[in-house]
C-alpha positions as CSV (number, residue, x, y, z in Angstrom):
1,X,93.3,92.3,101.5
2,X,89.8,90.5,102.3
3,X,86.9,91.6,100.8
4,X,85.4,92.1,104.7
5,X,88.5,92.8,106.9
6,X,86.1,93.5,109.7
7,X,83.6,90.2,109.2
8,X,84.4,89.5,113.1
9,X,83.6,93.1,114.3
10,X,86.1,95.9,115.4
11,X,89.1,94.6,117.3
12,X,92.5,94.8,117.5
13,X,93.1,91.6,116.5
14,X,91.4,91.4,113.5
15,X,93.4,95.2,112.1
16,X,96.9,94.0,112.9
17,X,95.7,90.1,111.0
18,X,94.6,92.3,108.2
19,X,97.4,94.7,108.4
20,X,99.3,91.3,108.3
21,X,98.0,90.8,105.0
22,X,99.6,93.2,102.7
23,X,102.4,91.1,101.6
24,X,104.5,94.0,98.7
25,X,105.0,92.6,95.6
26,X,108.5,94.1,95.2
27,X,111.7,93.4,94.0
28,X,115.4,94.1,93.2
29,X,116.5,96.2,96.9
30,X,118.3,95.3,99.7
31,X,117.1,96.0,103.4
32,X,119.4,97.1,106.3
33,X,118.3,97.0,109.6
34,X,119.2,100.2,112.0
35,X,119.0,101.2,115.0
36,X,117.7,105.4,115.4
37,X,119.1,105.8,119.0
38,X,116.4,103.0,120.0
39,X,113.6,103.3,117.6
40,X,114.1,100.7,115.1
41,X,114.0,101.6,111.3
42,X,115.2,100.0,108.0
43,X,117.4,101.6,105.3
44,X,115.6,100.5,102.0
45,X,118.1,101.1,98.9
46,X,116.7,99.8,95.6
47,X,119.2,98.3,93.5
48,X,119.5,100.8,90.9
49,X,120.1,103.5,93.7
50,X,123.7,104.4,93.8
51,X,124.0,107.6,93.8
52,X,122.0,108.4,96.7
53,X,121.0,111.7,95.8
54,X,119.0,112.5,99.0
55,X,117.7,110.4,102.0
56,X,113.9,110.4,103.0
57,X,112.9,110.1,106.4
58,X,109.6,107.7,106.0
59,X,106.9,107.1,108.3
60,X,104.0,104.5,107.6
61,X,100.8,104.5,107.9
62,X,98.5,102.4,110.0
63,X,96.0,105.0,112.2
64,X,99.3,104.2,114.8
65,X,97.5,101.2,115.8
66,X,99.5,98.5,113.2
67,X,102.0,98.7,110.3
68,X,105.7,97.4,110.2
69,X,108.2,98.7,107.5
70,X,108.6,95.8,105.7
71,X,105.2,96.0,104.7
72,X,105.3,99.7,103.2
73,X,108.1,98.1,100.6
74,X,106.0,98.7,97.6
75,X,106.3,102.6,98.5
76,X,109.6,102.9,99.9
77,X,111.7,100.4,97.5
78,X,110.2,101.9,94.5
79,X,110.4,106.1,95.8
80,X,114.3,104.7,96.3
81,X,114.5,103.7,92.6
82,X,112.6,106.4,91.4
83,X,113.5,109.3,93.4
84,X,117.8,107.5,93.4
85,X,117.7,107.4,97.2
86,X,118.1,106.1,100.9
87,X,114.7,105.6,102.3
88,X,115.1,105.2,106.1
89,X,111.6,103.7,107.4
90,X,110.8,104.1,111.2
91,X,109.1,101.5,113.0
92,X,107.4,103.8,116.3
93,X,105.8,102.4,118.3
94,X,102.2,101.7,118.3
95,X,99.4,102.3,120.6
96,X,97.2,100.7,122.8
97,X,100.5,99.3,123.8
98,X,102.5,102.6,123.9
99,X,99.8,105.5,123.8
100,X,100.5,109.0,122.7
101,X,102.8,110.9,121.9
102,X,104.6,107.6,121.9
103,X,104.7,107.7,118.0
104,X,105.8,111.3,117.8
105,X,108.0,111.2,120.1
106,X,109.8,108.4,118.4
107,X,109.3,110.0,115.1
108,X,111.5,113.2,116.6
109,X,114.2,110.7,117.7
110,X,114.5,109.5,114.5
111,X,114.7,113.0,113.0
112,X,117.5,114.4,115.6
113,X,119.3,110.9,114.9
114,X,119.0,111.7,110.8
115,X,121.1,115.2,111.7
116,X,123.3,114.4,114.4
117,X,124.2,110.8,113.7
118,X,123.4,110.0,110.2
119,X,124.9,113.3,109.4
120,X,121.8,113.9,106.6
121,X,122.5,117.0,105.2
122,X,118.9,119.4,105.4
123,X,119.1,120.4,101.8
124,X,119.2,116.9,101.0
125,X,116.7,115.3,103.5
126,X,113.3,114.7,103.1
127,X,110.1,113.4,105.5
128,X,107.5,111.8,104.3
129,X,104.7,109.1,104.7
130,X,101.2,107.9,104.2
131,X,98.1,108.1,106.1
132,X,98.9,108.3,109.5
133,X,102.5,108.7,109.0
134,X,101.8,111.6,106.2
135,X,100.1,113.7,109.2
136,X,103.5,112.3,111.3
137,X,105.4,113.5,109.0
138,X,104.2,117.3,108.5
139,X,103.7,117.4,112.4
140,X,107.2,116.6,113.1
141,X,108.7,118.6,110.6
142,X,106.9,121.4,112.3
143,X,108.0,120.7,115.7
144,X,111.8,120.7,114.4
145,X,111.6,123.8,113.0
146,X,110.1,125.3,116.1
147,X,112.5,123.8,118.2
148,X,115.6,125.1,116.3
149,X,116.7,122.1,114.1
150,X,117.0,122.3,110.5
151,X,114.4,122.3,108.1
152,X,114.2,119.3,105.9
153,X,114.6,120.2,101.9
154,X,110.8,119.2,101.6
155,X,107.9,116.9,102.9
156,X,105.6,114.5,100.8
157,X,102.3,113.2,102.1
158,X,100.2,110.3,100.4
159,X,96.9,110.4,102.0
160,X,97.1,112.2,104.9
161,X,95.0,110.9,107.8
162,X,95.4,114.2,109.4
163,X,92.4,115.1,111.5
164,X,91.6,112.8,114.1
165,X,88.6,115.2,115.4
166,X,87.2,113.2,112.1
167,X,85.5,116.7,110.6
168,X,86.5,116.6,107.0
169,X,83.1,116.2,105.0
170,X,84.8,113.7,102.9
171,X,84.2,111.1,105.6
172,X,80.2,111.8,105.1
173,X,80.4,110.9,101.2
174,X,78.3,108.1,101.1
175,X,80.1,106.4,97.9
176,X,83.3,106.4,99.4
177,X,81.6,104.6,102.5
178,X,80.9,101.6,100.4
179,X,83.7,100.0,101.3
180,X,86.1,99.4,104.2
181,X,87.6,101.4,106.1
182,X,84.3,103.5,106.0
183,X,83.8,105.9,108.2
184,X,82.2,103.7,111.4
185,X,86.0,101.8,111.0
186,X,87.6,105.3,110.9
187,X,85.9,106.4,114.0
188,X,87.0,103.3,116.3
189,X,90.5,103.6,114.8
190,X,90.5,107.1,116.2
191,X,89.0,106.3,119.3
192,X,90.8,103.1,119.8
193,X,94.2,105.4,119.8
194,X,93.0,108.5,121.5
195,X,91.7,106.4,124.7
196,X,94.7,104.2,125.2
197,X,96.5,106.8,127.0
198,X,95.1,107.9,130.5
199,X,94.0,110.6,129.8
200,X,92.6,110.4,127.0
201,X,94.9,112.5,123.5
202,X,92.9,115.2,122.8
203,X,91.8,114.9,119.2
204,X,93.4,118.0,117.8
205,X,96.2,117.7,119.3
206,X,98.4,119.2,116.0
207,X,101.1,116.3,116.6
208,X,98.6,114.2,115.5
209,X,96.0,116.8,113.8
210,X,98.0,119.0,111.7
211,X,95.3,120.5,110.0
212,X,94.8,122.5,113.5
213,X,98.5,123.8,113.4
214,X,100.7,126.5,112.2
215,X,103.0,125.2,109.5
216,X,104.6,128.8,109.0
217,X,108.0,127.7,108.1
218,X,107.2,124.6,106.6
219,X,109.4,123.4,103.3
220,X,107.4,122.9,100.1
221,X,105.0,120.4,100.5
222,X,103.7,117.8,98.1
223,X,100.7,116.4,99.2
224,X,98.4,113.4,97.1
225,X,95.1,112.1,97.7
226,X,92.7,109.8,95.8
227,X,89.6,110.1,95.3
228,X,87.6,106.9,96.3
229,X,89.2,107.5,99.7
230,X,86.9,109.1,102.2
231,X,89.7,111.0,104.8
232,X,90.6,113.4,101.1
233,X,89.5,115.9,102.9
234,X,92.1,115.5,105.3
235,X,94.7,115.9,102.7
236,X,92.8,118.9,100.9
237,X,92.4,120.9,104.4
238,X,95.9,120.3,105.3
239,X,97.0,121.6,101.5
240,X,94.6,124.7,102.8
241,X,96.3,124.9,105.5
242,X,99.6,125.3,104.6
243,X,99.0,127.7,101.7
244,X,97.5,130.0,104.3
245,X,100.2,129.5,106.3
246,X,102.4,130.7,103.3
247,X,103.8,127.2,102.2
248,X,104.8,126.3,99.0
249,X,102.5,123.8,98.8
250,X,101.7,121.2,95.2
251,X,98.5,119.5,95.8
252,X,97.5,116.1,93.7
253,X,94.4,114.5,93.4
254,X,94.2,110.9,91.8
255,X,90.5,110.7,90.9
256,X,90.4,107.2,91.0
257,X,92.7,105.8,93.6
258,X,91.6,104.6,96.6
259,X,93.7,105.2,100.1
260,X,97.4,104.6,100.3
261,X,97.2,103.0,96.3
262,X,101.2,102.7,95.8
263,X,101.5,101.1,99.4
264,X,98.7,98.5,97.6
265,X,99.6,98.2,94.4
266,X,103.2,97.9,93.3
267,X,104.6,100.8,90.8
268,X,104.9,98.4,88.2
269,X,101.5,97.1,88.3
270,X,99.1,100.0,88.7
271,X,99.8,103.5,86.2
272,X,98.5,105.1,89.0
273,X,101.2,104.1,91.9
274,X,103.9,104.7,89.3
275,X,102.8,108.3,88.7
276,X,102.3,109.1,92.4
277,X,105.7,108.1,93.0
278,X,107.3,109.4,90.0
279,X,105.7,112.6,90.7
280,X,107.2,112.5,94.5
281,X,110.8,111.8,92.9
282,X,109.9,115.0,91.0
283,X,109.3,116.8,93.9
284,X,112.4,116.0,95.4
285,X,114.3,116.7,92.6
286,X,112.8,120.2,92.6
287,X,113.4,121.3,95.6
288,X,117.4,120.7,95.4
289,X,118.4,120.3,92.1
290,X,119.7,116.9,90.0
291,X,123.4,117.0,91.4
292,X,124.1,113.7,92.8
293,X,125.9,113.1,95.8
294,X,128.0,109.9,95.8
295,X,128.4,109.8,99.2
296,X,125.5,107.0,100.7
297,X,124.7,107.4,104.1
298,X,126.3,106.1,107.5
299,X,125.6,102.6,108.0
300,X,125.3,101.8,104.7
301,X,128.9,102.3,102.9
């Protein structure tokens, strides 16, 4: 990334060239590109997957203003290797050009298609996702539950940007302001996507907030957050939360990462990444078990 991604000011232009930017440094998978009853999606399989043990339901990041599948590779090909796996990445769609609940809407298309096309079996099927699409993840999840569909096996969260009221104290730590996206960058990403509808999302709105919601119900949880990032307090409070909601919730803080770290650094690279994801193919294989199912999903026999 550049060392100044906002030289040129605020703009939209200038987040979707810098989004642009992160180019993964991955290997060894193949990419198959789906269609989730008209939200488009990729199945990632790295190439030692074969067994595909479960299928994760993933969700990028990106404040829903920018992001593309293709560029969350160096999370979703190696959570595939690690965790033996179908990773099925959602492209929504993004705001200002298709405001909320545009992106949760499409996120609960993509979830109804998992069950009733895919044929994902619960017990087997994960959500997950970073930032933006962490929060995405845990609200959806949620909303499915409530609305009588089957409750995923689990749901992991790296960095959750999950409070777009922007009231997590984290955000006020002046040493993890030093660098970008500090918290004036934070606030016009917020704003930027809560006024693009007419009228405006209301910023606790728990599809997009979940920190506001009741999770009663909710799976087990795994949720990560480094500590040079200034929104860890979004991931703490959400942890928070859920516990008092009476979740089974594992919270992990990586003192020394900075946000989404195995999005930006490739598993193979940074000790860091590596453990995240290793410790979120843990986590999956908790909550089921280590029986493998040969079976790979539809679409991709």
């Amino acid at each position: 990334m550049p060392d100044n991604p906002w030289a040129n000011g605020h703009n939209m232009e200038t987040l979707r060239q810098v989004a642009a930017g992160i180019v993964p440094e991955v290997s060894g998978f193949r990419a198959v590109a789906a269609d989730a009853g008209g939200v488009p999606a990729e199945w990632v399989i790295a190439d030692e997957a074969r067994s595909y043990r479960a299928v994760v339901l993933y969700f990028h990041g990106g404040a829903y203003l920018c992001g593309h599948p293709e560029q969350y590779r160096n999370m979703t090909v190696w959570l595939s290797r690690l965790a033996n796996a179908g990773v099925f990445s959602v492209d929504y769609r993004l705001a200002p050009e298709h405001p909320f609940p545009a992106a949760f809407d499409d996120a609960m298309s993509a979830y109804r298609w998992m069950l009733e096309i895919v044929g994902a079996k619960p017990d087997r099927l994960f959500v997950a996702g970073d930032s933006a699409g962490a929060g995405l993840a845990v609200s959806l999840t949620a909303d499915a539950i409530a609305a009588g569909l089957p409750s995923p096996a689990g749901v992991i969260g790296n960095s959750p940007y999950a409070d777009l009221s922007l009231a997590s104290p984290s955000l006020d730590d002046p040493l993890r302001n030093q660098e970008e996206p500090n918290k004036t960058t934070i606030e016009w990403l917020a704003h930027t996507y809560l006024t693009a509808g007419n009228p405006p999302a209301d910023a606790r709105d728990p599809r997009h907030s979940p920190v506001y919601r009741d999770l009663t119900g909710l799976p087990p949880l795994l949720i990560q957050t480094g500590g040079l990032d200034n929104l860890q307090d979004d991931g703490a409070r959400l942890a928070e939360q859920a516990r008092r909601c009476g979740v089974e919730v594992t919270y992990r803080a990586y003192p020394d990462s900075p946000h989404i770290w195995p999005v930006f650094f490739p598993a193979d690279k940074n000790p860091a990444a590596r453990r995240a994801i290793e410790e979120m193919a843990a986590f999956i294989g908790r909550c089921f078990g280590t029986a493998a199912d040969p079976a790979p999903p539809k679409g991709l026999a």
